[in-house]
CHARMM-style PDB file with segment names, atoms N, HN, CA, C and O in Angstrom:
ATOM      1  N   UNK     1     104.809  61.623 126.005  1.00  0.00      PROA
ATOM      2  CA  UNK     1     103.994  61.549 124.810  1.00  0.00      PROA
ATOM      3  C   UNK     1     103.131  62.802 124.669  1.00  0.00      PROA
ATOM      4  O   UNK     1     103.012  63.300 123.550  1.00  0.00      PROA
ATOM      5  N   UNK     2     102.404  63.447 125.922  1.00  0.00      PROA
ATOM      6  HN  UNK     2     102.500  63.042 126.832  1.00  0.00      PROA
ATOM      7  CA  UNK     2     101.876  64.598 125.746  1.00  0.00      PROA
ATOM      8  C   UNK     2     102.672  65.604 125.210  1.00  0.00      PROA
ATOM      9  O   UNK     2     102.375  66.423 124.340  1.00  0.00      PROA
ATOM     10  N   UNK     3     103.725  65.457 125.823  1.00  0.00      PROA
ATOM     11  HN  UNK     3     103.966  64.792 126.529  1.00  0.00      PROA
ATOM     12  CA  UNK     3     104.609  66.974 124.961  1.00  0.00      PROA
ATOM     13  C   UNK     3     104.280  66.968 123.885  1.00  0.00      PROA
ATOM     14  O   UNK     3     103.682  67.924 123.392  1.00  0.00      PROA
ATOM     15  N   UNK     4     104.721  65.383 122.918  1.00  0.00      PROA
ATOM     16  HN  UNK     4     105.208  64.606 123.319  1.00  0.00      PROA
ATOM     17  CA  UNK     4     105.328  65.523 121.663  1.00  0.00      PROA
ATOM     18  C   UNK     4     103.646  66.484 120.716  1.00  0.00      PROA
ATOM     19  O   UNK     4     103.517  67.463 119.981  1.00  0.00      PROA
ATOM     20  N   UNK     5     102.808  65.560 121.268  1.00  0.00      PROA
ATOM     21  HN  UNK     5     102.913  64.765 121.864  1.00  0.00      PROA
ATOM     22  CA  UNK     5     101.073  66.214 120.868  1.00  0.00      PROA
ATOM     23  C   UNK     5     101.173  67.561 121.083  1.00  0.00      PROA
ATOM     24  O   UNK     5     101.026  68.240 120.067  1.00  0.00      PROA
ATOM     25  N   UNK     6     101.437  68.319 122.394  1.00  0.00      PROA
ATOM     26  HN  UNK     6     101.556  67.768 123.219  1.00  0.00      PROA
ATOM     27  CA  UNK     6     102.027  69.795 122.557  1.00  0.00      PROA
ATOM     28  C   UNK     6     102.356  70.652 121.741  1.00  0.00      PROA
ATOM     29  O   UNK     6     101.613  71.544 121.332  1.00  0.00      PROA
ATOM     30  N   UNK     7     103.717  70.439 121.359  1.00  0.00      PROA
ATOM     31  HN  UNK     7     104.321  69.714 121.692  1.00  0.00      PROA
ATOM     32  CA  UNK     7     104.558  70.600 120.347  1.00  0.00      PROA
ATOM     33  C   UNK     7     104.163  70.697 119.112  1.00  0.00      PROA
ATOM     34  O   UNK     7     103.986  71.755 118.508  1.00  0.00      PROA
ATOM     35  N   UNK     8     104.033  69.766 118.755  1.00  0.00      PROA
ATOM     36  HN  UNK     8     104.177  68.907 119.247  1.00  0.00      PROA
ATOM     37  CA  UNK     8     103.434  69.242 117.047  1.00  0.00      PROA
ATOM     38  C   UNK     8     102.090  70.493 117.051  1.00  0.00      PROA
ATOM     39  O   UNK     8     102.169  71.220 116.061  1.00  0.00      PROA
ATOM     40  N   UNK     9     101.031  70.795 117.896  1.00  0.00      PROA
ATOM     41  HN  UNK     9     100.967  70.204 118.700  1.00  0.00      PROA
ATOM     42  CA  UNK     9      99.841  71.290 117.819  1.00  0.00      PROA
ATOM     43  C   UNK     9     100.560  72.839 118.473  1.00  0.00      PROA
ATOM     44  O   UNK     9     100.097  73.856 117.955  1.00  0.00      PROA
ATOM     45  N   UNK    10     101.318  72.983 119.232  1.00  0.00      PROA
ATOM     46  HN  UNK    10     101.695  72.157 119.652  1.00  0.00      PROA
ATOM     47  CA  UNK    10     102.227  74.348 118.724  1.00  0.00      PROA
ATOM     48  C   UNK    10     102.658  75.213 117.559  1.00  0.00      PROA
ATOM     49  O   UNK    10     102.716  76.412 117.286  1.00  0.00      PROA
ATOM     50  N   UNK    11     102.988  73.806 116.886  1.00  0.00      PROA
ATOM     51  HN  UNK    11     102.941  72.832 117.108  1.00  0.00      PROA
ATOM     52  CA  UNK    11     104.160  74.377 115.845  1.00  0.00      PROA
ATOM     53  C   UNK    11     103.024  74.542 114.726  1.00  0.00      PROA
ATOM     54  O   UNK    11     103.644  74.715 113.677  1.00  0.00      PROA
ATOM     55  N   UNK    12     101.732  74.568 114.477  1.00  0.00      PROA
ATOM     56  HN  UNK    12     101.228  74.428 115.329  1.00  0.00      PROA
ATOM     57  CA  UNK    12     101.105  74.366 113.664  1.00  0.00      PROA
ATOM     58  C   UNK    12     100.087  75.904 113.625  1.00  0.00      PROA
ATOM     59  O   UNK    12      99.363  76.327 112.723  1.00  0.00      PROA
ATOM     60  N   UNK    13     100.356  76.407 114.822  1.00  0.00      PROA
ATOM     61  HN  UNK    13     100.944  76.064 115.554  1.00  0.00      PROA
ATOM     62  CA  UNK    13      99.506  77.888 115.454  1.00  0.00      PROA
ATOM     63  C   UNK    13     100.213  78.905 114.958  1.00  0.00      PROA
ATOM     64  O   UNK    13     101.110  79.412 115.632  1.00  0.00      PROA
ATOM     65  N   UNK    14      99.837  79.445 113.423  1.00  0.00      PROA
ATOM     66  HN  UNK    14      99.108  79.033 112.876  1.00  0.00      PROA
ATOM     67  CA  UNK    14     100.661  80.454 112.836  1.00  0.00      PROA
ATOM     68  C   UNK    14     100.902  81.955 113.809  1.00  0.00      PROA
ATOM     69  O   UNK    14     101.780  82.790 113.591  1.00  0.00      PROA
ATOM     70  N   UNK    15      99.753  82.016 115.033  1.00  0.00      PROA
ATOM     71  HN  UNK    15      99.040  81.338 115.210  1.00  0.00      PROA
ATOM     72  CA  UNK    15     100.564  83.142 115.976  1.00  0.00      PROA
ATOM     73  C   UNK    15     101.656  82.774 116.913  1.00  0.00      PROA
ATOM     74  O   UNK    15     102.436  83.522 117.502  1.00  0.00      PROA
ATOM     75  N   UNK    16     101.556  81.390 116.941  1.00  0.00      PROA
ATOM     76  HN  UNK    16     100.922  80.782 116.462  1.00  0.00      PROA
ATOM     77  CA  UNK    16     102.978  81.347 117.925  1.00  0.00      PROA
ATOM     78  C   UNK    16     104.306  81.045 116.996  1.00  0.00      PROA
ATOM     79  O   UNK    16     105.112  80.192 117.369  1.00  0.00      PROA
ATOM     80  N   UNK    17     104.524  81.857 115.641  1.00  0.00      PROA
ATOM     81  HN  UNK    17     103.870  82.550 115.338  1.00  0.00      PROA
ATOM     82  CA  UNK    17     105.823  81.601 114.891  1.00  0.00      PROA
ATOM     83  C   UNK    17     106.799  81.674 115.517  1.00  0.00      PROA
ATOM     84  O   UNK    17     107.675  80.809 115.519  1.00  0.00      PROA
ATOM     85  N   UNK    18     106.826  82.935 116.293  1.00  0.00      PROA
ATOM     86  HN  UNK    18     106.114  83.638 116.291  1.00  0.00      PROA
ATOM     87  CA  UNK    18     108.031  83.028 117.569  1.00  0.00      PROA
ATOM     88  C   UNK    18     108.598  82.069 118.701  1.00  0.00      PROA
ATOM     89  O   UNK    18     109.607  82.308 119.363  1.00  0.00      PROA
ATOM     90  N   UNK    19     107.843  81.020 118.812  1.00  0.00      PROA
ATOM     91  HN  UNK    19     107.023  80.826 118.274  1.00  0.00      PROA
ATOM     92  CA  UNK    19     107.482  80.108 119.542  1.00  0.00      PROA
ATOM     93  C   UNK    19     108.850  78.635 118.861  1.00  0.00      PROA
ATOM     94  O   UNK    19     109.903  78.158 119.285  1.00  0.00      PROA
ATOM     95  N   UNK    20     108.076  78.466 117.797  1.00  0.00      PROA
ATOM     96  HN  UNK    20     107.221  78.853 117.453  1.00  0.00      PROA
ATOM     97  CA  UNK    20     108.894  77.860 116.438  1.00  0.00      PROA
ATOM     98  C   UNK    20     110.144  77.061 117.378  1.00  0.00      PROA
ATOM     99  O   UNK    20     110.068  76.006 118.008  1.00  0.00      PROA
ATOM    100  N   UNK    21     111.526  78.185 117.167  1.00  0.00      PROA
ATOM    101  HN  UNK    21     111.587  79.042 116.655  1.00  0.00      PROA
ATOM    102  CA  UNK    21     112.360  77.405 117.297  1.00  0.00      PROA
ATOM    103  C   UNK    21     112.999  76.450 118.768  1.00  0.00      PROA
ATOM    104  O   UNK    21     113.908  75.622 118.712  1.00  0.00      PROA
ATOM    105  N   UNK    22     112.238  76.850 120.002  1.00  0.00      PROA
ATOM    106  HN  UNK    22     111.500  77.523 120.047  1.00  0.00      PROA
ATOM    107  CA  UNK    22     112.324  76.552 120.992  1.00  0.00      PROA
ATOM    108  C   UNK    22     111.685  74.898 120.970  1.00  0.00      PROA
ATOM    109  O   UNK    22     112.004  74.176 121.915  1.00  0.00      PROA
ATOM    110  N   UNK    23     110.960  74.442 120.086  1.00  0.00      PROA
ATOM    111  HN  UNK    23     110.701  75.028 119.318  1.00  0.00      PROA
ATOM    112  CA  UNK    23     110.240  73.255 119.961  1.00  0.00      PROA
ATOM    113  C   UNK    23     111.296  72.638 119.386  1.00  0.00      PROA
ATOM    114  O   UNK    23     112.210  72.934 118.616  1.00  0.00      PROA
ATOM    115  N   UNK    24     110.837  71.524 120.090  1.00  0.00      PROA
ATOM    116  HN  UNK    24     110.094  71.284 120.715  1.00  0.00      PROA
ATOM    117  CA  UNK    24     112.009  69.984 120.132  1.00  0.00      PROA
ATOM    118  C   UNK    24     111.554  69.301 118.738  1.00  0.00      PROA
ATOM    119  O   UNK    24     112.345  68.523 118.205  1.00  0.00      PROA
ATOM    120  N   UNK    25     110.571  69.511 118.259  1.00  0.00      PROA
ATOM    121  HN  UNK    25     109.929  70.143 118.692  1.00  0.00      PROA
ATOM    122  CA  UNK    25     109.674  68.981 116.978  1.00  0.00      PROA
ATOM    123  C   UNK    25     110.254  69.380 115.769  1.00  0.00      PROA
ATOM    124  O   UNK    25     110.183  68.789 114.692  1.00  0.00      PROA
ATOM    125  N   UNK    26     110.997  70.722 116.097  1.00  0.00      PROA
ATOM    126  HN  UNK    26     111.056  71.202 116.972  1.00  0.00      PROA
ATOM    127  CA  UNK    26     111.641  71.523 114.654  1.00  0.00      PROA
ATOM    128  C   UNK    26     112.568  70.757 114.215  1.00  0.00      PROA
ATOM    129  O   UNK    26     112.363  70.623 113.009  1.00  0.00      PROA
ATOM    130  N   UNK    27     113.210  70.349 114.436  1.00  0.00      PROA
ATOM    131  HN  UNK    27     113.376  70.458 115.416  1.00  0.00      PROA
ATOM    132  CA  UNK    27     114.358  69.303 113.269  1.00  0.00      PROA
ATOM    133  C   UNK    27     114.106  67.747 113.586  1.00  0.00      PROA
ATOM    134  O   UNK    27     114.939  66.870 113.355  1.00  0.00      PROA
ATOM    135  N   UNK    28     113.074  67.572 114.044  1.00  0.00      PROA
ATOM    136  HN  UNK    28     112.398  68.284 114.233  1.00  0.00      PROA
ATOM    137  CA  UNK    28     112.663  66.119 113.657  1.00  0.00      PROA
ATOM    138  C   UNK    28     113.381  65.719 111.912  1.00  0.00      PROA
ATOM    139  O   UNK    28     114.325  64.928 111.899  1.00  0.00      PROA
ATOM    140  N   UNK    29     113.016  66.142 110.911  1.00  0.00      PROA
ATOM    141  HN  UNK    29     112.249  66.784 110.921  1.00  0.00      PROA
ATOM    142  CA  UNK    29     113.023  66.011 109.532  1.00  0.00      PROA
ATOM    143  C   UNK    29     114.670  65.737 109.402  1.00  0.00      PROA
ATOM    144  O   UNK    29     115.018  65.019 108.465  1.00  0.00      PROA
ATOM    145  N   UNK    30     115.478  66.155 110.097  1.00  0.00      PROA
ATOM    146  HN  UNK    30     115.196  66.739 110.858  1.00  0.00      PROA
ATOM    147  CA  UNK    30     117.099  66.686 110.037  1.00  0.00      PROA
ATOM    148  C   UNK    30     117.399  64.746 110.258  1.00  0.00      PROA
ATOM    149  O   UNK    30     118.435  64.265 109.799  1.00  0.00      PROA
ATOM    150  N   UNK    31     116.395  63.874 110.963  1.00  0.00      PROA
ATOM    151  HN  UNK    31     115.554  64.265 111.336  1.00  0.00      PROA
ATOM    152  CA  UNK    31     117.145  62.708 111.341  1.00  0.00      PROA
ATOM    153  C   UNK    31     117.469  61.993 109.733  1.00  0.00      PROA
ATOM    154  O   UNK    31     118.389  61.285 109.322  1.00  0.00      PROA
ATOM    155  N   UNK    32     116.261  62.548 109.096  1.00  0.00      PROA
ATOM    156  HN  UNK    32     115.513  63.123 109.429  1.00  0.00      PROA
ATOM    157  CA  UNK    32     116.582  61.612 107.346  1.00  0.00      PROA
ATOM    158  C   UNK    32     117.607  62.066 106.848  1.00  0.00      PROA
ATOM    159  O   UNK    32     117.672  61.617 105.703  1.00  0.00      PROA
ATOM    160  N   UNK    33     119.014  63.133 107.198  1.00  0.00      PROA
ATOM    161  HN  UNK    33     118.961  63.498 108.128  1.00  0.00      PROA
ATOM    162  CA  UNK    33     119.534  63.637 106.464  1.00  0.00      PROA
ATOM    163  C   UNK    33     120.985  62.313 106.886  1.00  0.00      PROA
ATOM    164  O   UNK    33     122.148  62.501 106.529  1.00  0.00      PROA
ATOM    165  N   UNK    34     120.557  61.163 107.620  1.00  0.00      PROA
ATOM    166  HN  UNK    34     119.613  61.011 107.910  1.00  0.00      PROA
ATOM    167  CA  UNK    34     121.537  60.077 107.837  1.00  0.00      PROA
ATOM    168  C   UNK    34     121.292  59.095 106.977  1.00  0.00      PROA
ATOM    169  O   UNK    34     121.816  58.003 107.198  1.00  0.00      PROA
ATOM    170  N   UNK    35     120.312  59.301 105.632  1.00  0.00      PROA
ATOM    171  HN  UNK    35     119.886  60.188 105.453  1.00  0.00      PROA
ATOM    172  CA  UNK    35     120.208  58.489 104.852  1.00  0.00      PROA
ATOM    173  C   UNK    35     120.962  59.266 103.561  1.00  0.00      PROA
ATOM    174  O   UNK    35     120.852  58.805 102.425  1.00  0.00      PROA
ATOM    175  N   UNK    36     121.631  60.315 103.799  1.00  0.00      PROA
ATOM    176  HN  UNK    36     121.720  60.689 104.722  1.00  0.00      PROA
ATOM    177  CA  UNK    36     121.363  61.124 102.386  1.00  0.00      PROA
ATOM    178  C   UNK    36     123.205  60.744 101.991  1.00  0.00      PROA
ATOM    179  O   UNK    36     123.713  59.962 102.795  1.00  0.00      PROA
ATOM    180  N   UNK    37     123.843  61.090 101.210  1.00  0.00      PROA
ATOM    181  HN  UNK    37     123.431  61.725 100.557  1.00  0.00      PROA
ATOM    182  CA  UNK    37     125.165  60.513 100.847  1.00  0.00      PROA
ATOM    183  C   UNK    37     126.239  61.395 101.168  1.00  0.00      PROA
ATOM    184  O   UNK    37     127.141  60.888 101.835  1.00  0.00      PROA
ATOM    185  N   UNK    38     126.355  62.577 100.858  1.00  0.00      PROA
ATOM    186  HN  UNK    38     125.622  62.990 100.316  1.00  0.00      PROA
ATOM    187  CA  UNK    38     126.971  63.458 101.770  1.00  0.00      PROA
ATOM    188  C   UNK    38     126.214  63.811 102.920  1.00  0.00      PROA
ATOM    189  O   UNK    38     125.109  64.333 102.773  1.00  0.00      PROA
ATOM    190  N   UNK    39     126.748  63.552 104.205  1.00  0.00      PROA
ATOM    191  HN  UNK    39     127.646  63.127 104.324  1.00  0.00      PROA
ATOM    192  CA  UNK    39     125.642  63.569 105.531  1.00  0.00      PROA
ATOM    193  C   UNK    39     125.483  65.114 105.893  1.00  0.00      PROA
ATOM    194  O   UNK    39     126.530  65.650 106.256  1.00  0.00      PROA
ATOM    195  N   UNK    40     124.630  65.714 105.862  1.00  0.00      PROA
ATOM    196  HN  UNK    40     123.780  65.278 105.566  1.00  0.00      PROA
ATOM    197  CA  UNK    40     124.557  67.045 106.344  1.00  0.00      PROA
ATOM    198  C   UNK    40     124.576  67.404 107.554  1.00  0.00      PROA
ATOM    199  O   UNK    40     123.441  67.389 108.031  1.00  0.00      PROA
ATOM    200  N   UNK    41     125.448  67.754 108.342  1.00  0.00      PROA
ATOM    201  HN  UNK    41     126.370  67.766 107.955  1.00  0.00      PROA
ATOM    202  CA  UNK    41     124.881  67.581 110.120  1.00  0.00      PROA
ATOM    203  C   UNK    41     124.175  68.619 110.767  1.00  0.00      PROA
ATOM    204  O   UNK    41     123.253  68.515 111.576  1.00  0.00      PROA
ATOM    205  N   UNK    42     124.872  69.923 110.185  1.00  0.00      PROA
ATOM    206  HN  UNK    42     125.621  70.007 109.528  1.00  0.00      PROA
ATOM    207  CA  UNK    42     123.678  70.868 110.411  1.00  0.00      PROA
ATOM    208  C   UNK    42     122.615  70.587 111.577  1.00  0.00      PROA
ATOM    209  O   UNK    42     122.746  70.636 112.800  1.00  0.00      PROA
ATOM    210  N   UNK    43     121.531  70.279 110.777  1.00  0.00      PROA
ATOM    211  HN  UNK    43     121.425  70.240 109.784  1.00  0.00      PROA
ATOM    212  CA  UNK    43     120.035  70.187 111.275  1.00  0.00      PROA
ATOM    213  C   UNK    43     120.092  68.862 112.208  1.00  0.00      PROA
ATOM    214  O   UNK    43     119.039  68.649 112.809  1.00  0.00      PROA
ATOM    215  N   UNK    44     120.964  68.091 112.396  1.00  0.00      PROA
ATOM    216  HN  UNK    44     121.820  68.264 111.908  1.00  0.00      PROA
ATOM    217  CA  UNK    44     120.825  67.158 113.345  1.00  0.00      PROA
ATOM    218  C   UNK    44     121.582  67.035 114.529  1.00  0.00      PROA
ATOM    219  O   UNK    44     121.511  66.269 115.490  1.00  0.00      PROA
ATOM    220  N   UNK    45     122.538  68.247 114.142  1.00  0.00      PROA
ATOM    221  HN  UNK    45     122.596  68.869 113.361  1.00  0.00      PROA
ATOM    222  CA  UNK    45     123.240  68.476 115.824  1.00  0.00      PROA
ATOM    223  C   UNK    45     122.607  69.888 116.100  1.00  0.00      PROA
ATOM    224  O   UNK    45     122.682  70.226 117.281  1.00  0.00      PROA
ATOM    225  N   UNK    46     122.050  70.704 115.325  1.00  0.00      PROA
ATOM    226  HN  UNK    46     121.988  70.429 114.365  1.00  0.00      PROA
ATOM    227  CA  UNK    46     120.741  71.700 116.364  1.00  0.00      PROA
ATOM    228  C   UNK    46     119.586  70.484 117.029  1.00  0.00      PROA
ATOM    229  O   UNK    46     119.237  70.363 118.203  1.00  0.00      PROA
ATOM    230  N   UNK    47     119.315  69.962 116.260  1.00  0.00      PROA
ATOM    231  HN  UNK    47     119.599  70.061 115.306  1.00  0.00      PROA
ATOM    232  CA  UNK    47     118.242  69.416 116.849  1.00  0.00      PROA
ATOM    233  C   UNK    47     118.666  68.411 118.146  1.00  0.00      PROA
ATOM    234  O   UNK    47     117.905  68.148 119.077  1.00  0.00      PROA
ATOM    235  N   UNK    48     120.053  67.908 117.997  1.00  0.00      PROA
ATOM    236  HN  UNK    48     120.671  68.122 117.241  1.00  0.00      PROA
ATOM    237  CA  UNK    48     120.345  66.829 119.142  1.00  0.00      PROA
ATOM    238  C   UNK    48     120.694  67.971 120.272  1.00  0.00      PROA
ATOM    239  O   UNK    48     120.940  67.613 121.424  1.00  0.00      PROA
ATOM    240  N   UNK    49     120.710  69.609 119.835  1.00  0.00      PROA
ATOM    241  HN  UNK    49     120.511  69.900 118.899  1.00  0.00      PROA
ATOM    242  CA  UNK    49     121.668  70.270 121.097  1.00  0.00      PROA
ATOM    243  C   UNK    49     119.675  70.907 121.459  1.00  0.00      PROA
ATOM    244  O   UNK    49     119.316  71.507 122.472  1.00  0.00      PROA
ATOM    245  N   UNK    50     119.281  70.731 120.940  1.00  0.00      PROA
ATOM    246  HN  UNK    50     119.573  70.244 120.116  1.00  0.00      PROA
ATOM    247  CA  UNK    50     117.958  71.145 121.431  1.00  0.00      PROA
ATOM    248  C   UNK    50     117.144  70.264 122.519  1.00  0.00      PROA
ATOM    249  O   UNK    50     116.458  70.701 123.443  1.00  0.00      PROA
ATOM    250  N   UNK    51     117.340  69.188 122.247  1.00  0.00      PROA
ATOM    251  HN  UNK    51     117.897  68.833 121.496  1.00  0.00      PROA
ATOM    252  CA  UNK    51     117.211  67.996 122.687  1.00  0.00      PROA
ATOM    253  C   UNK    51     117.507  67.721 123.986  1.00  0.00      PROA
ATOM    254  O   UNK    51     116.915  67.314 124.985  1.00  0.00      PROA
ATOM    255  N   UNK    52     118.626  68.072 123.665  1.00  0.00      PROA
ATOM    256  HN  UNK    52     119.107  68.402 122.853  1.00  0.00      PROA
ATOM    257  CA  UNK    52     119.689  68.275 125.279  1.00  0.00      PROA
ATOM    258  C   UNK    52     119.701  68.802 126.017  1.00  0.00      PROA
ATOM    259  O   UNK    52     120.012  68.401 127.138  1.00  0.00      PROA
ATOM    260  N   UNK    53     119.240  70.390 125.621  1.00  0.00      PROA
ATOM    261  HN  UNK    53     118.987  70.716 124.709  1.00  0.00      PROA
ATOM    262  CA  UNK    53     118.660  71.180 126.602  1.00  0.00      PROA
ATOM    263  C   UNK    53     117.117  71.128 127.195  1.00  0.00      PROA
ATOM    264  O   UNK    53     116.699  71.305 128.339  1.00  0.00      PROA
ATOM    265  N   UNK    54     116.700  70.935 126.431  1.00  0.00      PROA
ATOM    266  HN  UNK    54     117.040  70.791 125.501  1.00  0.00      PROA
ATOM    267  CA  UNK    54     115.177  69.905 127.197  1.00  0.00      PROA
ATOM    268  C   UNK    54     115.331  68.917 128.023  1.00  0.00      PROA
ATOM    269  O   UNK    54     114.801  68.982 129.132  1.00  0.00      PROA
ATOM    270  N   UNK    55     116.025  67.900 127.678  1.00  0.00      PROA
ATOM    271  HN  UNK    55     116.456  67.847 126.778  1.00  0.00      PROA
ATOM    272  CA  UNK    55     116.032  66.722 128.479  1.00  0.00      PROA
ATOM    273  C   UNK    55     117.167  67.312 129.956  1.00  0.00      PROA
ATOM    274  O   UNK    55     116.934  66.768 131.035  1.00  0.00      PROA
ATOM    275  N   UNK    56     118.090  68.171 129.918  1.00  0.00      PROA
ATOM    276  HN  UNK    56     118.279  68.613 129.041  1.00  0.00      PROA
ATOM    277  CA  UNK    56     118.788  68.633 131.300  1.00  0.00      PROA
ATOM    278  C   UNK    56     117.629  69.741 131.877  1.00  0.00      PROA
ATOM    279  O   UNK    56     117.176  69.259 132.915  1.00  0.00      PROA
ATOM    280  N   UNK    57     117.098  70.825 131.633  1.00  0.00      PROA
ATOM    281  HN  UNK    57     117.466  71.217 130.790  1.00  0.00      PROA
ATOM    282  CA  UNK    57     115.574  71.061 132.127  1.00  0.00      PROA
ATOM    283  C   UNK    57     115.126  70.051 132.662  1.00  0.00      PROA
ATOM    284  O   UNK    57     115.263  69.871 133.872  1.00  0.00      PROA
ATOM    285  N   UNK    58     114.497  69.186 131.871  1.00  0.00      PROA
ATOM    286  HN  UNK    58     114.385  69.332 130.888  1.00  0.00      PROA
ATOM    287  CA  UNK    58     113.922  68.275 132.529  1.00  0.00      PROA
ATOM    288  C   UNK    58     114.250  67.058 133.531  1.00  0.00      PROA
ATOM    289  O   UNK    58     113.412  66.521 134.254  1.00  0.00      PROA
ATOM    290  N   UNK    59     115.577  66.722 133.453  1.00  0.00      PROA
ATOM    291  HN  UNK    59     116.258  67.158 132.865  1.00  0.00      PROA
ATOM    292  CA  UNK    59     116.119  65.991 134.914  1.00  0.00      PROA
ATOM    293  C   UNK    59     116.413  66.898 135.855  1.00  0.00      PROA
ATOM    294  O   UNK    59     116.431  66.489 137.016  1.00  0.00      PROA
ATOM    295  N   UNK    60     116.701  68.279 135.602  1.00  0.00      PROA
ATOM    296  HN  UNK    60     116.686  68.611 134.659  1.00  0.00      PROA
ATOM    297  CA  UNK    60     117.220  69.654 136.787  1.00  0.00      PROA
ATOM    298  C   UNK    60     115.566  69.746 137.420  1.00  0.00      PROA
ATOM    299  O   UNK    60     115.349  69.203 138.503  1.00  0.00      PROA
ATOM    300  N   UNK    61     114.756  70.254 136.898  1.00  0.00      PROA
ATOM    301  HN  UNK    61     114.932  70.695 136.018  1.00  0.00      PROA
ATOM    302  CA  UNK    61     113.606  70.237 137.503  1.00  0.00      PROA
ATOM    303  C   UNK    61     112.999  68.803 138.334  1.00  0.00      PROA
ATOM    304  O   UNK    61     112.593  68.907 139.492  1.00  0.00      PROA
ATOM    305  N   UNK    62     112.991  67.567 137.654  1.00  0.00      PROA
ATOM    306  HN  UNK    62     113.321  67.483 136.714  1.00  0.00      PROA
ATOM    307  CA  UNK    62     112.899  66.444 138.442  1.00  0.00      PROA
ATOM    308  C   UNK    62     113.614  66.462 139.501  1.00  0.00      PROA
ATOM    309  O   UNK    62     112.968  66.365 140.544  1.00  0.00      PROA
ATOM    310  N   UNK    63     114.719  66.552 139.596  1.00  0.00      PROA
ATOM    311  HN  UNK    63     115.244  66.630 138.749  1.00  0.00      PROA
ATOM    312  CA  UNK    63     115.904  66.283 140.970  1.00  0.00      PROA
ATOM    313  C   UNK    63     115.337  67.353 142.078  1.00  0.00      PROA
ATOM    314  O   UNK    63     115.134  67.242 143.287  1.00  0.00      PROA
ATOM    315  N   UNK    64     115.178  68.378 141.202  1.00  0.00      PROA
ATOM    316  HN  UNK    64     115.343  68.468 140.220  1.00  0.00      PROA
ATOM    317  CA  UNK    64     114.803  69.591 142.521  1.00  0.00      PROA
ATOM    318  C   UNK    64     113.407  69.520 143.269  1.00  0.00      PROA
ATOM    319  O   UNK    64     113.196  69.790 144.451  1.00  0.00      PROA
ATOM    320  N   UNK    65     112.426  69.058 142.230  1.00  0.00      PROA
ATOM    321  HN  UNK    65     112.597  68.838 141.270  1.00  0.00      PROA
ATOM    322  CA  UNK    65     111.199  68.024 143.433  1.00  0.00      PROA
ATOM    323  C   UNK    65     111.340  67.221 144.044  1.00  0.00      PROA
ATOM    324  O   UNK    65     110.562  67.013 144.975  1.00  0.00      PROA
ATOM    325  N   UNK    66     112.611  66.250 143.736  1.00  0.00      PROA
ATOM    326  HN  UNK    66     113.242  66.419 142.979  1.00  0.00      PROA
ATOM    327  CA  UNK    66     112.689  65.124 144.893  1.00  0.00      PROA
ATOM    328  C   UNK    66     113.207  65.178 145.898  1.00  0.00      PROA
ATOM    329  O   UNK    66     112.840  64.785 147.005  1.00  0.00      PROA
ATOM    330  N   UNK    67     114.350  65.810 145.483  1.00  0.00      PROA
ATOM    331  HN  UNK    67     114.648  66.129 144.583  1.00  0.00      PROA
ATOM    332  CA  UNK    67     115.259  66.881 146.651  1.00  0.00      PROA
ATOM    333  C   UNK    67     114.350  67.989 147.635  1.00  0.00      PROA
ATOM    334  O   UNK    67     114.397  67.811 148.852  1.00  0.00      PROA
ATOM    335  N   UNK    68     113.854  68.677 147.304  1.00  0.00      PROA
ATOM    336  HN  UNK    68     113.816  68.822 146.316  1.00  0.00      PROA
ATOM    337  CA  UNK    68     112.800  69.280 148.004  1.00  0.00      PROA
ATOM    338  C   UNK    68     111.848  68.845 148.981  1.00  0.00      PROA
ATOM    339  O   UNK    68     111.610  69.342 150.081  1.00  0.00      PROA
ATOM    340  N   UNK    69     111.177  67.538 148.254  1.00  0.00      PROA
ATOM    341  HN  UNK    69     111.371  67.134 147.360  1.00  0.00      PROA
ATOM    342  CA  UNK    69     110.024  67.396 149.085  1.00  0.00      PROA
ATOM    343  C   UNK    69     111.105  66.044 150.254  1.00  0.00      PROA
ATOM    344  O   UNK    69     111.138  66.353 151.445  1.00  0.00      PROA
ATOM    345  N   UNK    70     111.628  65.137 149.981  1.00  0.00      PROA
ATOM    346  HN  UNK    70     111.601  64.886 149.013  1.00  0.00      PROA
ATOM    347  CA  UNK    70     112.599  65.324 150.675  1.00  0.00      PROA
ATOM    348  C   UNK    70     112.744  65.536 152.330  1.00  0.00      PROA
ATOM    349  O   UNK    70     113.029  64.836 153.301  1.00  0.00      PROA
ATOM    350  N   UNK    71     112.463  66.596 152.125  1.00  0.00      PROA
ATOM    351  HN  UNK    71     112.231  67.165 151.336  1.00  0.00      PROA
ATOM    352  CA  UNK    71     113.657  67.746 153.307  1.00  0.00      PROA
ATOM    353  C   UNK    71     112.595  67.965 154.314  1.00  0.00      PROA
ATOM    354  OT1 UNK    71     112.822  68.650 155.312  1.00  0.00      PROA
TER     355      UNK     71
END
């Protein structure tokens, strides 16, 4: 939940524009495009491949503290 607060209060800091597309927050908006009639996928498979790479970061880094301390 902290990230998402992170993020959101990131994406809002007009000096970190560069920052922008690395945030998991940027195609939030892309999920309404599964209501729309021709489905656009675009913006919702960047955002699910963004997603993905956060969430494998984030189990690769978990495993390697548990594994570590561990030993």
């Amino acid at each position: 939940m902290s990230e998402l607060i992170t993020f959101g209060v990131l994406s809002t800091v007009p000096a970190l524009d560069w920052l922008r597309p690395v945030l998991i927050t940027t195609d939030w908006s892309a999920v309404l495009d599964v209501l729309r009639d021709p489905i656009s996928g675009n913006g919702m498979l960047t955002g699910l491949l963004r997603a993905g790479c956060h969430l494998v970061i984030g189990v690769s880094t978990t495993v390697a503290r548990v594994v570590t301390e561990d030993a």
